[in-house]
Gaussian input, Z-matrix of N, CA and C with variables (Angstrom, degrees):
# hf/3-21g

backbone

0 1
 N
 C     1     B1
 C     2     B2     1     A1
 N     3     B3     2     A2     1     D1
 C     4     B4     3     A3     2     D2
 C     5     B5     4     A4     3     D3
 N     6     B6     5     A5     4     D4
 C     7     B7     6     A6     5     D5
 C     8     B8     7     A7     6     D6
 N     9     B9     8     A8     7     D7
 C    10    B10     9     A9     8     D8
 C    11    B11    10    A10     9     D9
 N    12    B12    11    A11    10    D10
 C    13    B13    12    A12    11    D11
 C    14    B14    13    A13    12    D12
 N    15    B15    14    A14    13    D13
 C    16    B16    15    A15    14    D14
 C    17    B17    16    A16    15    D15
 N    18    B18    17    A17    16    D16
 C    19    B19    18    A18    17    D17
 C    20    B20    19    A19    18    D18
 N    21    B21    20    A20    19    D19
 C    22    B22    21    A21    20    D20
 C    23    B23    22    A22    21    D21
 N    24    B24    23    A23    22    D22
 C    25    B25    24    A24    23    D23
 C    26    B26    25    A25    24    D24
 N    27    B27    26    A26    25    D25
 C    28    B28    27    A27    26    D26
 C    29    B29    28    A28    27    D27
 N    30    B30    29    A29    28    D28
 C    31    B31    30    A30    29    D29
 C    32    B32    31    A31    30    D30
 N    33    B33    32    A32    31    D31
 C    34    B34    33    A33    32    D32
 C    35    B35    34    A34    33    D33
 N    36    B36    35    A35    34    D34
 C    37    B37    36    A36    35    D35
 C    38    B38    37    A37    36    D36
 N    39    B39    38    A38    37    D37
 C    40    B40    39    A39    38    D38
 C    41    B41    40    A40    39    D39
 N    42    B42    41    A41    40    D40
 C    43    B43    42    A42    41    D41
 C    44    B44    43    A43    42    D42
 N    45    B45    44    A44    43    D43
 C    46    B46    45    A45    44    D44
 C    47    B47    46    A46    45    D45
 N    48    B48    47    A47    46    D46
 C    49    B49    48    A48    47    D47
 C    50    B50    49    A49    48    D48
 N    51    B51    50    A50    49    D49
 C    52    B52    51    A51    50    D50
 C    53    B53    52    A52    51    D51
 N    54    B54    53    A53    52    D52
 C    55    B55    54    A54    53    D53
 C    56    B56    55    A55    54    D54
 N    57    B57    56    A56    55    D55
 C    58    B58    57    A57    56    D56
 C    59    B59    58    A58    57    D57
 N    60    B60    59    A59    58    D58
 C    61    B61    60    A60    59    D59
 C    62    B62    61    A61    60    D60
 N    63    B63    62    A62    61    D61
 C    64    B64    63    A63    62    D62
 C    65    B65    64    A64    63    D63
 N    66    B66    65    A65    64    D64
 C    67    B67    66    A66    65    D65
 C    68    B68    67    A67    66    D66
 N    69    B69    68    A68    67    D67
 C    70    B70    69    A69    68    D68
 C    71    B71    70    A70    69    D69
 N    72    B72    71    A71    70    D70
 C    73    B73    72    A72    71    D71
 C    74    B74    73    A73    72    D72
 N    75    B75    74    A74    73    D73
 C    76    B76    75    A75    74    D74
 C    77    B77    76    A76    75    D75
 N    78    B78    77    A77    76    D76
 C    79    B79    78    A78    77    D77
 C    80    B80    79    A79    78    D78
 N    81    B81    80    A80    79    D79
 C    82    B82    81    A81    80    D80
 C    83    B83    82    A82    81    D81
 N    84    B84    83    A83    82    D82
 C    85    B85    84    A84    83    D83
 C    86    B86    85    A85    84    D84
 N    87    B87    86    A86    85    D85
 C    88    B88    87    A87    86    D86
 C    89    B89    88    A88    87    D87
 N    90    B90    89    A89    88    D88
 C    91    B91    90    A90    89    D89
 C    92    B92    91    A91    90    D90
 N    93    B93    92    A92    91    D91
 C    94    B94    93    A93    92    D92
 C    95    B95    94    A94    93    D93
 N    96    B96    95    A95    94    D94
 C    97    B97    96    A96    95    D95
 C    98    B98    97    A97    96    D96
 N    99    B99    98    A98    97    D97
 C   100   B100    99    A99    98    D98
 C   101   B101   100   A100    99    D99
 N   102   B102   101   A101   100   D100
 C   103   B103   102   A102   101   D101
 C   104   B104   103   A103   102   D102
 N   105   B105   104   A104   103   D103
 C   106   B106   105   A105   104   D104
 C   107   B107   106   A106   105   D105
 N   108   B108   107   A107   106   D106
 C   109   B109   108   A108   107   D107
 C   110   B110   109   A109   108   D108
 N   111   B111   110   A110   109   D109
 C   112   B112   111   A111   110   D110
 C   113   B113   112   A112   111   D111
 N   114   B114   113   A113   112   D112
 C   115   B115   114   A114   113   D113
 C   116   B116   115   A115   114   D114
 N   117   B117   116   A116   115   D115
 C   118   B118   117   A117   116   D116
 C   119   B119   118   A118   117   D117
 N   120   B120   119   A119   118   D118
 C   121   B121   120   A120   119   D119
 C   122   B122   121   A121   120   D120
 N   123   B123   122   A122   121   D121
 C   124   B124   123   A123   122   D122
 C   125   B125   124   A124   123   D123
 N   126   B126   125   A125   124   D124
 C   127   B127   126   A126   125   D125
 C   128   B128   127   A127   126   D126
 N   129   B129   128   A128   127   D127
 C   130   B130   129   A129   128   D128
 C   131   B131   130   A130   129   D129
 N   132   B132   131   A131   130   D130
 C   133   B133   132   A132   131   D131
 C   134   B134   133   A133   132   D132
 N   135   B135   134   A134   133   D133
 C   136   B136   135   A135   134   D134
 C   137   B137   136   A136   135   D135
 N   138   B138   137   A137   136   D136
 C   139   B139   138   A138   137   D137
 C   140   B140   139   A139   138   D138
 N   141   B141   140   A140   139   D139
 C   142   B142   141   A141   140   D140
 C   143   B143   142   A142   141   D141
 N   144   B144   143   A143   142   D142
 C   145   B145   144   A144   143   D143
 C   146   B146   145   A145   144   D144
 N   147   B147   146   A146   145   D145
 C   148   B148   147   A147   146   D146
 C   149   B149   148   A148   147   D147
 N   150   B150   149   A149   148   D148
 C   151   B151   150   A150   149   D149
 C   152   B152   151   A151   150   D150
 N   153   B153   152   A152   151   D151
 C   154   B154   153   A153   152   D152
 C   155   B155   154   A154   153   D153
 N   156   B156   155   A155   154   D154
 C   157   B157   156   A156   155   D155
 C   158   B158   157   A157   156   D156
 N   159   B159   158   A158   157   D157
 C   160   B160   159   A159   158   D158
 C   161   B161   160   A160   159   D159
 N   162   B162   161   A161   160   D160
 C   163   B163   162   A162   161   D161
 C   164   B164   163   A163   162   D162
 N   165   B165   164   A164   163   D163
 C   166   B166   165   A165   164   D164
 C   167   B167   166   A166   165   D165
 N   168   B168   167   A167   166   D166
 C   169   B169   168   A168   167   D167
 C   170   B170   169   A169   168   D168
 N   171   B171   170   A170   169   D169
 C   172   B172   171   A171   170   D170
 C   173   B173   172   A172   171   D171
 N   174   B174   173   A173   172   D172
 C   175   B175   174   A174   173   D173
 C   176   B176   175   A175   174   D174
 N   177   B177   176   A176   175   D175
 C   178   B178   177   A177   176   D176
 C   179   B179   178   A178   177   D177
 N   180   B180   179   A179   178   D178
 C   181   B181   180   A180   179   D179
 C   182   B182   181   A181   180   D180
 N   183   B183   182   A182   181   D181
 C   184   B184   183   A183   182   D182
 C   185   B185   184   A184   183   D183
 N   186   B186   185   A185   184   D184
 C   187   B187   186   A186   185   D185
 C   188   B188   187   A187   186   D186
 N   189   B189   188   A188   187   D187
 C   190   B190   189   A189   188   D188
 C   191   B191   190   A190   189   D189
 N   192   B192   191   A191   190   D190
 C   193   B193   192   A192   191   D191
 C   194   B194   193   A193   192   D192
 N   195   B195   194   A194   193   D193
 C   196   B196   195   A195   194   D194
 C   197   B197   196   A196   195   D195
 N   198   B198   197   A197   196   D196
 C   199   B199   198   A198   197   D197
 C   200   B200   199   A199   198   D198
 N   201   B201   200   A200   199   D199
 C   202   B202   201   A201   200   D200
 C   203   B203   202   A202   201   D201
 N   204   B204   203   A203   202   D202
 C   205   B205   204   A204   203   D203
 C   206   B206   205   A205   204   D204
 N   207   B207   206   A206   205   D205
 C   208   B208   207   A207   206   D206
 C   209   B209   208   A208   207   D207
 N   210   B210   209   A209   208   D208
 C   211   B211   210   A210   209   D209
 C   212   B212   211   A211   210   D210
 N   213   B213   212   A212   211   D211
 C   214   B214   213   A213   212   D212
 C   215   B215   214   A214   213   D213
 N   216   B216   215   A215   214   D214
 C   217   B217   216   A216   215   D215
 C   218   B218   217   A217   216   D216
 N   219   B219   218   A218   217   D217
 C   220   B220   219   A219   218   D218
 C   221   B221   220   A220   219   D219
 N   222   B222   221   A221   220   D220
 C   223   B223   222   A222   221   D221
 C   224   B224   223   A223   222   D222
 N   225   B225   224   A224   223   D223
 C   226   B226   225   A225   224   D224
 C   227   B227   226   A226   225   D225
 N   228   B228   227   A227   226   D226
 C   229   B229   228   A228   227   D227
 C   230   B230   229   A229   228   D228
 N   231   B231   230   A230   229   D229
 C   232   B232   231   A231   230   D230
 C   233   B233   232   A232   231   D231
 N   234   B234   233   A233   232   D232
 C   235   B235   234   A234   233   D233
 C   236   B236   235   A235   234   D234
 N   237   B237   236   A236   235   D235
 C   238   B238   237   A237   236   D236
 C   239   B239   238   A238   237   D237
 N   240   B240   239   A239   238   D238
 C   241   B241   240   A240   239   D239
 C   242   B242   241   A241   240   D240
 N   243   B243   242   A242   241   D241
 C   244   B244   243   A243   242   D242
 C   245   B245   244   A244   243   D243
 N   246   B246   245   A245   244   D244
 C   247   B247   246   A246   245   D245
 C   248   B248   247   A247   246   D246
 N   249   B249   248   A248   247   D247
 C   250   B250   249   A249   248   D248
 C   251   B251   250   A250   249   D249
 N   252   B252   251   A251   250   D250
 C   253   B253   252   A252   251   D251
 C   254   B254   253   A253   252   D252
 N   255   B255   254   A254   253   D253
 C   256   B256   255   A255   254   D254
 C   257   B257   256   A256   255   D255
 N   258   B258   257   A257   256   D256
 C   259   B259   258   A258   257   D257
 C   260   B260   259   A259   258   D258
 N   261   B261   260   A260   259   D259
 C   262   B262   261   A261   260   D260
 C   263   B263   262   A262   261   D261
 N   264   B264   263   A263   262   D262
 C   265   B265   264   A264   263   D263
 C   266   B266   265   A265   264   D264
 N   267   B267   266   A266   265   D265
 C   268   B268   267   A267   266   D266
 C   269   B269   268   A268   267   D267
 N   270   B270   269   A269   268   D268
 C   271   B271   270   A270   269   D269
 C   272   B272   271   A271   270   D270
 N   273   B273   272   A272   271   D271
 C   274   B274   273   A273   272   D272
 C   275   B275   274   A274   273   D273
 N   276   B276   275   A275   274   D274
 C   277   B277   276   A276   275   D275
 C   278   B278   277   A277   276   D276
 N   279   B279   278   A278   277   D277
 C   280   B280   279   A279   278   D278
 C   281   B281   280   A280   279   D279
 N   282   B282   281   A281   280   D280
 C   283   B283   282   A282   281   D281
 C   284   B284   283   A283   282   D282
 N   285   B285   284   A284   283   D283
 C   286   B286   285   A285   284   D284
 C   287   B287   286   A286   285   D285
 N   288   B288   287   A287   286   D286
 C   289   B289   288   A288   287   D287
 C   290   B290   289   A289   288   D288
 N   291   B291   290   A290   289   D289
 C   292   B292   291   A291   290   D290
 C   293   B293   292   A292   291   D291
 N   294   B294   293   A293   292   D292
 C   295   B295   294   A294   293   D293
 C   296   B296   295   A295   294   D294
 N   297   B297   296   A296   295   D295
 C   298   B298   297   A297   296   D296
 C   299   B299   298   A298   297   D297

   B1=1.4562
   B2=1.5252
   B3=1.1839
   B4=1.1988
   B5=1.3141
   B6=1.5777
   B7=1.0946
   B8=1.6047
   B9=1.1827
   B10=1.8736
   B11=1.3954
   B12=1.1075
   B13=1.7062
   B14=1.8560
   B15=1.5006
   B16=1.1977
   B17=1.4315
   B18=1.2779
   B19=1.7806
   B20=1.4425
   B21=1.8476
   B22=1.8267
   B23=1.3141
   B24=1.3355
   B25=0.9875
   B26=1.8241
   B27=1.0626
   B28=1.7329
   B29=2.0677
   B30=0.8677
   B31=1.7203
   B32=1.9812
   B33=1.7592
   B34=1.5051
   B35=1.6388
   B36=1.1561
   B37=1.4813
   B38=1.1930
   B39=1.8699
   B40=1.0022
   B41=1.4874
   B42=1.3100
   B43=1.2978
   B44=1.3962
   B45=1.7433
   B46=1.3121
   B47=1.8886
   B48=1.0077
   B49=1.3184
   B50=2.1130
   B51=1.2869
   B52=1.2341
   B53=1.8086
   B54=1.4328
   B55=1.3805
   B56=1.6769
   B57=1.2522
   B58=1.1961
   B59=1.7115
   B60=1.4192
   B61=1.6282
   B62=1.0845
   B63=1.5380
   B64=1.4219
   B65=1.6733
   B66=1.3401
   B67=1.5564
   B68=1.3924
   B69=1.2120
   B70=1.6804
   B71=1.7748
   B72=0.9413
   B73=1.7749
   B74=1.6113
   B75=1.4118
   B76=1.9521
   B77=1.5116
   B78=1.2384
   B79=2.0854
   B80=1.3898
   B81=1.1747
   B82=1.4354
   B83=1.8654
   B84=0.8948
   B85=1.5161
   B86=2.1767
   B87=1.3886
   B88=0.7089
   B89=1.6480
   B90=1.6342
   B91=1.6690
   B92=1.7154
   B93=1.0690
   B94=1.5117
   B95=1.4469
   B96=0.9230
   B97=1.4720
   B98=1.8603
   B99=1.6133
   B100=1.4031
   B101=1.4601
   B102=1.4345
   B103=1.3309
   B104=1.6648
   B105=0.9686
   B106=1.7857
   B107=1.1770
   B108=1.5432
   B109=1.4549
   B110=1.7643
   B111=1.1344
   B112=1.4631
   B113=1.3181
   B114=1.5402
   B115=1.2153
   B116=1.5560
   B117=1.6223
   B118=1.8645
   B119=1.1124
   B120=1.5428
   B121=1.7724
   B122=1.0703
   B123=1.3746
   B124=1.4404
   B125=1.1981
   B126=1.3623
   B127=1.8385
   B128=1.5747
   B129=1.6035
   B130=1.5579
   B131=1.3447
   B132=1.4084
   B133=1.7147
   B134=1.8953
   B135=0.9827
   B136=1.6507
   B137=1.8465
   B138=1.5673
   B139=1.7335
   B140=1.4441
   B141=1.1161
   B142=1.7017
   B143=1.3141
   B144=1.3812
   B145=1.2418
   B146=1.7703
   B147=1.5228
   B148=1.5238
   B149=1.7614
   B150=1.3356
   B151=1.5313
   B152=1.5945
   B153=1.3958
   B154=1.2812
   B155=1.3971
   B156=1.4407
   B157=1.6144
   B158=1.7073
   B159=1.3162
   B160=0.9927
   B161=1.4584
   B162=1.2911
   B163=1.8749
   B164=1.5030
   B165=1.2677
   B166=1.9323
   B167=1.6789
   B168=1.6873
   B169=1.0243
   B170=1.7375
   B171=1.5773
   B172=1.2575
   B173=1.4014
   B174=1.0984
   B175=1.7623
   B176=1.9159
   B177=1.1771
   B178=1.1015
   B179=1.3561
   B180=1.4235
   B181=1.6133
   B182=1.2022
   B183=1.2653
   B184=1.3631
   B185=1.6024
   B186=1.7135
   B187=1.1984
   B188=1.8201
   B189=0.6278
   B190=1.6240
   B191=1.4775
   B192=0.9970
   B193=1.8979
   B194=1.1630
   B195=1.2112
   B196=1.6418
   B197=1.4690
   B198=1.3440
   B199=1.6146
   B200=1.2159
   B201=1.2056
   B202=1.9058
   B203=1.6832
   B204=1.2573
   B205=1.6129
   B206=1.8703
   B207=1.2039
   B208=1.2784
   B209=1.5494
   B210=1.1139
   B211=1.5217
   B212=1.6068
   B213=1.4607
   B214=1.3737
   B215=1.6285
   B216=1.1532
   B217=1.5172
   B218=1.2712
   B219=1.3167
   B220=1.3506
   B221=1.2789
   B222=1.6359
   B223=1.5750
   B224=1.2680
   B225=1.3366
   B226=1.7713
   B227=1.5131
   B228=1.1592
   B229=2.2094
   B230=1.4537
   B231=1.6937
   B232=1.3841
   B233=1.4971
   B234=1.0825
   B235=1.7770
   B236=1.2098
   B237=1.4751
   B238=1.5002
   B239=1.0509
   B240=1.6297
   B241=1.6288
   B242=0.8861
   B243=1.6651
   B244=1.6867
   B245=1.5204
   B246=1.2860
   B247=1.3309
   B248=1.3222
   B249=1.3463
   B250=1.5495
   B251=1.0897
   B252=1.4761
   B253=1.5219
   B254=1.3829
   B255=1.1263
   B256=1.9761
   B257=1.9824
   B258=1.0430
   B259=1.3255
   B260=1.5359
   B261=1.0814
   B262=1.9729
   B263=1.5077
   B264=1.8416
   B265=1.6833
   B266=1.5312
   B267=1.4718
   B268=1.0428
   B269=1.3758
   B270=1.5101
   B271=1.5945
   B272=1.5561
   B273=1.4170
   B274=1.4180
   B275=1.7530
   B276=1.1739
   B277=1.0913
   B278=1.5482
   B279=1.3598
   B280=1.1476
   B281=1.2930
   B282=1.7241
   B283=1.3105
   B284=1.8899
   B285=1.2520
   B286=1.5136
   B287=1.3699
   B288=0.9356
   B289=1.5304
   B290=1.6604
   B291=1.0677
   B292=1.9035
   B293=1.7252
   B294=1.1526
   B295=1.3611
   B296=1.4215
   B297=1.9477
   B298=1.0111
   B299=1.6419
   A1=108.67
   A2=130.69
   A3=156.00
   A4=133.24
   A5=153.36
   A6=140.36
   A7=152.61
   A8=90.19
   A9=120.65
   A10=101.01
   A11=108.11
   A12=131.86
   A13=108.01
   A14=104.13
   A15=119.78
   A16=114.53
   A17=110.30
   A18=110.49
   A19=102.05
   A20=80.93
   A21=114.95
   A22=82.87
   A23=138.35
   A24=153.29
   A25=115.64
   A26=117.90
   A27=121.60
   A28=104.31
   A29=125.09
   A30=111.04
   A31=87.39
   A32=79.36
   A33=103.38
   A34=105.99
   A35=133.78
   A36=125.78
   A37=142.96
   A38=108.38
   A39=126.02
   A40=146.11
   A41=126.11
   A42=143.03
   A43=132.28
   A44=135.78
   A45=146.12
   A46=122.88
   A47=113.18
   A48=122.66
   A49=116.54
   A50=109.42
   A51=99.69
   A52=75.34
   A53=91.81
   A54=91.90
   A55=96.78
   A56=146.68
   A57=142.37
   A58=108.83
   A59=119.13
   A60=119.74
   A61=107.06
   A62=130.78
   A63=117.09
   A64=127.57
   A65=98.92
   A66=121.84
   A67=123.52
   A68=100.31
   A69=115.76
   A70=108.35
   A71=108.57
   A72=124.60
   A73=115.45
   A74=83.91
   A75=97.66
   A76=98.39
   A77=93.18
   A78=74.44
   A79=112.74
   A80=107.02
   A81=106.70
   A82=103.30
   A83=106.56
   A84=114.46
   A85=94.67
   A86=119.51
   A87=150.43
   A88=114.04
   A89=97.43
   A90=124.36
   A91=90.00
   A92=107.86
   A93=95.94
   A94=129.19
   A95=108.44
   A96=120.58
   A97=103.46
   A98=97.26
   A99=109.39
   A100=111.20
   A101=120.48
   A102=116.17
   A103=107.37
   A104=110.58
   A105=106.64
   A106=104.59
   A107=127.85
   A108=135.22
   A109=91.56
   A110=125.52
   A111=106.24
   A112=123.22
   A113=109.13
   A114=109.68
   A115=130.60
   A116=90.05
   A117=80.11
   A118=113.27
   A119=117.31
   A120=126.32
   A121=108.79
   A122=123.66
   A123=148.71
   A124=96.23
   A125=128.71
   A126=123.85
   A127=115.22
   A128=86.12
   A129=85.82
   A130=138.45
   A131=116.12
   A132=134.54
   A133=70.73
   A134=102.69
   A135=119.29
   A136=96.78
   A137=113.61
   A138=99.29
   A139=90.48
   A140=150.64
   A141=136.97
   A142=83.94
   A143=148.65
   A144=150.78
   A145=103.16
   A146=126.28
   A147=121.45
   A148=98.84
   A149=114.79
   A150=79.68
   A151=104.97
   A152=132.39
   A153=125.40
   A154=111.29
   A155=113.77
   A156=125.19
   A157=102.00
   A158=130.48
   A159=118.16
   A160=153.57
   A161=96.35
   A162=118.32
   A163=82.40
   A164=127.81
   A165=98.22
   A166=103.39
   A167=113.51
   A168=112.43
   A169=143.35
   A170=108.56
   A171=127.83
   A172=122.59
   A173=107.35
   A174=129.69
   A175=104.87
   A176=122.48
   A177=132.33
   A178=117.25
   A179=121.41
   A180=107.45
   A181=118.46
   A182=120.46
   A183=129.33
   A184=119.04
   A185=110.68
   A186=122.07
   A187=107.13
   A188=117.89
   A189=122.75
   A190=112.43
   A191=110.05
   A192=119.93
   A193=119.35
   A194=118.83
   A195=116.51
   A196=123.34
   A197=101.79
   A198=90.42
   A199=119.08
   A200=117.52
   A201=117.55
   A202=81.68
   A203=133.09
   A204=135.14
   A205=99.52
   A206=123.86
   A207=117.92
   A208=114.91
   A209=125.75
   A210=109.81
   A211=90.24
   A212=131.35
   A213=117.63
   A214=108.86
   A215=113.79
   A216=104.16
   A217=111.07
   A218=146.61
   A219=141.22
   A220=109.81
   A221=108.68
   A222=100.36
   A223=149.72
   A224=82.53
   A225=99.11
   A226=125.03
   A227=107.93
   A228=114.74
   A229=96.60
   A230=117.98
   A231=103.68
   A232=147.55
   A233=110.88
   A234=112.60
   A235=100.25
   A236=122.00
   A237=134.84
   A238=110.45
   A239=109.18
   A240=140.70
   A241=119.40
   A242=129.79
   A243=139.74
   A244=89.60
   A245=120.86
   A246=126.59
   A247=130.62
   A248=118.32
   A249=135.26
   A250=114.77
   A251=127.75
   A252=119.44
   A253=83.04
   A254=129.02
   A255=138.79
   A256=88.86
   A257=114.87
   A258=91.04
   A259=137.13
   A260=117.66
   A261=134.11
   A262=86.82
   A263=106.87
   A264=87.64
   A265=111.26
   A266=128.22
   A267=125.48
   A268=128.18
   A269=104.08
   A270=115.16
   A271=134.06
   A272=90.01
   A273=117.16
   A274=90.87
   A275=158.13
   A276=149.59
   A277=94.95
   A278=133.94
   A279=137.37
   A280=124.82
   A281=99.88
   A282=115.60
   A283=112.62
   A284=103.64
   A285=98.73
   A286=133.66
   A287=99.50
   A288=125.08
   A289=109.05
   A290=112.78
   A291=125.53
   A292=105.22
   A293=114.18
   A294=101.72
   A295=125.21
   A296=98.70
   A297=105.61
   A298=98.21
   D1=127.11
   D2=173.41
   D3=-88.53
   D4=110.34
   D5=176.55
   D6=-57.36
   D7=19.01
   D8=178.25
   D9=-57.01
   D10=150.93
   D11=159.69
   D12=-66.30
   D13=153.58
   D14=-179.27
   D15=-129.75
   D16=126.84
   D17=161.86
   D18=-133.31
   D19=148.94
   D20=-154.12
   D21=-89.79
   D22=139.93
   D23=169.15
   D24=-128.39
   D25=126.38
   D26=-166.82
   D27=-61.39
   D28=108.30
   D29=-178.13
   D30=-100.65
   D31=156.57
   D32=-153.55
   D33=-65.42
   D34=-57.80
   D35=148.29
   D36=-120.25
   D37=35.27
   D38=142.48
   D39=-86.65
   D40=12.44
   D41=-166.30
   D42=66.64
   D43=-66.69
   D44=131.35
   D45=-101.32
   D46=147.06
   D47=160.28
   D48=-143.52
   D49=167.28
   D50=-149.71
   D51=-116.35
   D52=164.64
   D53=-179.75
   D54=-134.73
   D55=110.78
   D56=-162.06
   D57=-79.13
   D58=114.59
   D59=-162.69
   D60=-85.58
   D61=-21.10
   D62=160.44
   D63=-32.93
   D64=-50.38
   D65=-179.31
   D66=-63.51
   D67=-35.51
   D68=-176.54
   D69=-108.82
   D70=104.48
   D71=150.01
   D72=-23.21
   D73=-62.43
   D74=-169.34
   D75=-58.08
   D76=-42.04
   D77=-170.84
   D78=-95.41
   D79=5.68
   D80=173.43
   D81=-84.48
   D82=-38.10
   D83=-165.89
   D84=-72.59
   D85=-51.38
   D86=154.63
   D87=-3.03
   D88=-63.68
   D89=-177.09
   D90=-81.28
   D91=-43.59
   D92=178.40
   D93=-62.73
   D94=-39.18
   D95=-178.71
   D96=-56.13
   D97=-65.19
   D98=170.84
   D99=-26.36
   D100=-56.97
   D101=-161.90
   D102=-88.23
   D103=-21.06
   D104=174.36
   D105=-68.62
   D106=-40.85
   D107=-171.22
   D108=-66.67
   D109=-40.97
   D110=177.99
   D111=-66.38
   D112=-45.71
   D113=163.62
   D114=-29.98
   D115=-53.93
   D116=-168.48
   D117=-69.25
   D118=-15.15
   D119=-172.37
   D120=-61.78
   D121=-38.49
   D122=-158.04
   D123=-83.37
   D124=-75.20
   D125=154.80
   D126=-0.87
   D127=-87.53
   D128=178.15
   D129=-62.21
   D130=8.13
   D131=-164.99
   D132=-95.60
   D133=-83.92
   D134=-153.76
   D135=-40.11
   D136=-31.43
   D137=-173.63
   D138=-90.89
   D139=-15.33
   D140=172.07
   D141=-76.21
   D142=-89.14
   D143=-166.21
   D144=-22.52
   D145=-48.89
   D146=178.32
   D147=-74.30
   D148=-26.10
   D149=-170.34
   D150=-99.11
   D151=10.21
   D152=165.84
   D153=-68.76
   D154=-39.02
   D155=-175.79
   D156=-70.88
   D157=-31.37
   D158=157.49
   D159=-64.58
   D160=-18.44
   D161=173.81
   D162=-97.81
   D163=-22.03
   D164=-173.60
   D165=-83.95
   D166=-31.86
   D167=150.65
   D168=-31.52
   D169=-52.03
   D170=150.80
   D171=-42.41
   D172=-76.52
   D173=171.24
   D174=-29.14
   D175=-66.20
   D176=146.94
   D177=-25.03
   D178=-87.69
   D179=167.88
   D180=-18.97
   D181=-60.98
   D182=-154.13
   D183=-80.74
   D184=17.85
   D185=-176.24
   D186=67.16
   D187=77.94
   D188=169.40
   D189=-157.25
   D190=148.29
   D191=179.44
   D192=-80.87
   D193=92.51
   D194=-177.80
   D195=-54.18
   D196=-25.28
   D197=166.62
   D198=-81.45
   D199=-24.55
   D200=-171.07
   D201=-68.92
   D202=-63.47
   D203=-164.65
   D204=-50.83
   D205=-55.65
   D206=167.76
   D207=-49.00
   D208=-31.00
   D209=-164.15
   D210=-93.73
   D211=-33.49
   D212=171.98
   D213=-55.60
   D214=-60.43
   D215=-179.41
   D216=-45.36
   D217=-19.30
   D218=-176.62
   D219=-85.50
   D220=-44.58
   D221=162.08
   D222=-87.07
   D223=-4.51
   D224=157.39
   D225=-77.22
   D226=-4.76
   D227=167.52
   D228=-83.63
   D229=-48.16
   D230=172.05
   D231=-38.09
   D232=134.26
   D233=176.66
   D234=-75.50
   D235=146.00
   D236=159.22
   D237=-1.21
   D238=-95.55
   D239=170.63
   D240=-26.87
   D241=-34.10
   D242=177.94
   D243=-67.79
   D244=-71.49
   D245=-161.24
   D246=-54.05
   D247=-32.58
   D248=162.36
   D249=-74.62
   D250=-2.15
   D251=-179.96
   D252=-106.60
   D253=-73.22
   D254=-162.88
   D255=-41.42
   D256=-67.88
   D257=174.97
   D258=-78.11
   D259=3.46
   D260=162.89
   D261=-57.95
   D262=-59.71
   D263=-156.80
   D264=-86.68
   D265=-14.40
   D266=157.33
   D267=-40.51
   D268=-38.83
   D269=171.18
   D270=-69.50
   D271=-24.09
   D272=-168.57
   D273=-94.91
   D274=-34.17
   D275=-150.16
   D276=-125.80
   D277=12.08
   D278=156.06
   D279=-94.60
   D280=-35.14
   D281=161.20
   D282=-53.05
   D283=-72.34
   D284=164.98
   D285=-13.65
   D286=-60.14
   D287=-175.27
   D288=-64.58
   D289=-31.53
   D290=-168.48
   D291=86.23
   D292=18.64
   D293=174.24
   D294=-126.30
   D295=67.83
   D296=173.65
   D297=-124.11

């Protein structure tokens, strides 16, 4: 037994079989590709990620509440139906509380 990497590969009516990547090029190159392609995603996650912080930056300048603007963006992914219930019980457990 040897310490090489393994990829599971589907065999046609055998269920899994392993294909040892030391041995094989193709899948070595293969795994590589995979992971550069994450890489650059990751790149580009992190420069959308700098330029959101920069318009919230802006937004800010411009006298506005970044959290009130954050909590709209949160409820703006919401569906209708999500939103009228999360706040029914928000209402309802404020009531509780006396702080309505």
């Amino acid at each position: 037994m040897h310490d090489a990497a393994f990829v599971f590969e589907p065999a046609a009516a055998e269920g899994w079989m392993t294909k040892d990547i030391a041995d094989s090029g193709v899948a070595a190159e293969e795994l590589k590709q995979f992971v550069e392609r994450i890489e650059r995603l990751e790149e580009e996650k992190k420069a959308l990620a700098d330029d959101i912080k920069d318009v919230f930056a802006e937004l800010k300048g411009r006298g506005f509440d970044t959290k009130a603007v954050r909590q709209i963006l949160r409820i703006r992914k919401q569906d209708r139906a999500e939103r009228q219930e999360e706040e029914a019980i928000l209402e309802l457990y404020m009531n509780a509380l006396g702080m309505s």
